[in-house]
C-alpha positions in Angstrom: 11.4 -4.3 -1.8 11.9 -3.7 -5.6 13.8 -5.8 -8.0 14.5 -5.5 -11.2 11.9 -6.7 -13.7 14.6 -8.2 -16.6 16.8 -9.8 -13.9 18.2 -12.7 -14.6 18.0 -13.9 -11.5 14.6 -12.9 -10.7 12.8 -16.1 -11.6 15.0 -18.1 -8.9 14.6 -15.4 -6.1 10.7 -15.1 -6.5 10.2 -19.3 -6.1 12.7 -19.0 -3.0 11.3 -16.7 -1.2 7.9 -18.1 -2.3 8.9 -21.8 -1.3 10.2 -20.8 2.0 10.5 -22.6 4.3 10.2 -25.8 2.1 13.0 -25.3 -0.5 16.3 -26.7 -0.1 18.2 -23.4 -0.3 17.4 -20.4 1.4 20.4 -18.3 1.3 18.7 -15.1 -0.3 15.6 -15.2 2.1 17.9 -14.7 4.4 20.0 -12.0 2.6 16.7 -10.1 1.7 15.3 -10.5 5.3 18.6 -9.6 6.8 18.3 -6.4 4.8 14.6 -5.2 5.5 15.7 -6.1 8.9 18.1 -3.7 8.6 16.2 -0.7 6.9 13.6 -1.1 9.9 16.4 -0.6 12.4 17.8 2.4 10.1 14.0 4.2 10.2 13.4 3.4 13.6 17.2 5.3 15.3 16.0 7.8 12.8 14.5 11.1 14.5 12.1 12.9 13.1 11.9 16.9 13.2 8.6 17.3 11.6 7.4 19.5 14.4 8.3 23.4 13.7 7.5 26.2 14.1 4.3 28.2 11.6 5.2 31.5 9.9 2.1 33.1 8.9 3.1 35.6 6.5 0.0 37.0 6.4 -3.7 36.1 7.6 -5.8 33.8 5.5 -8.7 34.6 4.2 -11.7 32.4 3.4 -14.0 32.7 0.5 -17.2 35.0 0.9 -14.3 37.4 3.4 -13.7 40.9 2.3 -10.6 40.8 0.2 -11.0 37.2 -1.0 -10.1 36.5 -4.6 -9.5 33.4 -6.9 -6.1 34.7 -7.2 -5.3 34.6 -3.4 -4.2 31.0 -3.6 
């Protein structure tokens, strides 16, 4: 998670999520958990469509072939 660097607020959020379990107040560890709890359950209903179909729009061709050039990259 990313947090501001200027916050105002940062100082007392670092030393209670640091401190936990042993502070007296641990209202924003359990805000900031709550949340990354929240983005894994987001990810993980997500489905992924990585798998496609490859259009070869026309054949490779490896260096040392006939027809190879610098340029063909």
């Amino acid at each position: 998670m990313l947090f501001p660097k200027d916050a105002s607020w940062l100082g007392i959020l670092t030393s209670e999520l640091l401190g936990f379990p042993n502070m007296r107040h641990d209202d924003q560890v359990d805000s900031v958990t709550q949340a990354l709890n929240w983005i894994l359950q987001q990810r993980q209903n997500r489905v992924s469509y990585n798998i496609g179909p490859i259009i070869v729009t026309k054949p490779r061709i490896y260096p040392g072939e006939p027809g190879w050039s610098s340029n063909s990259y």
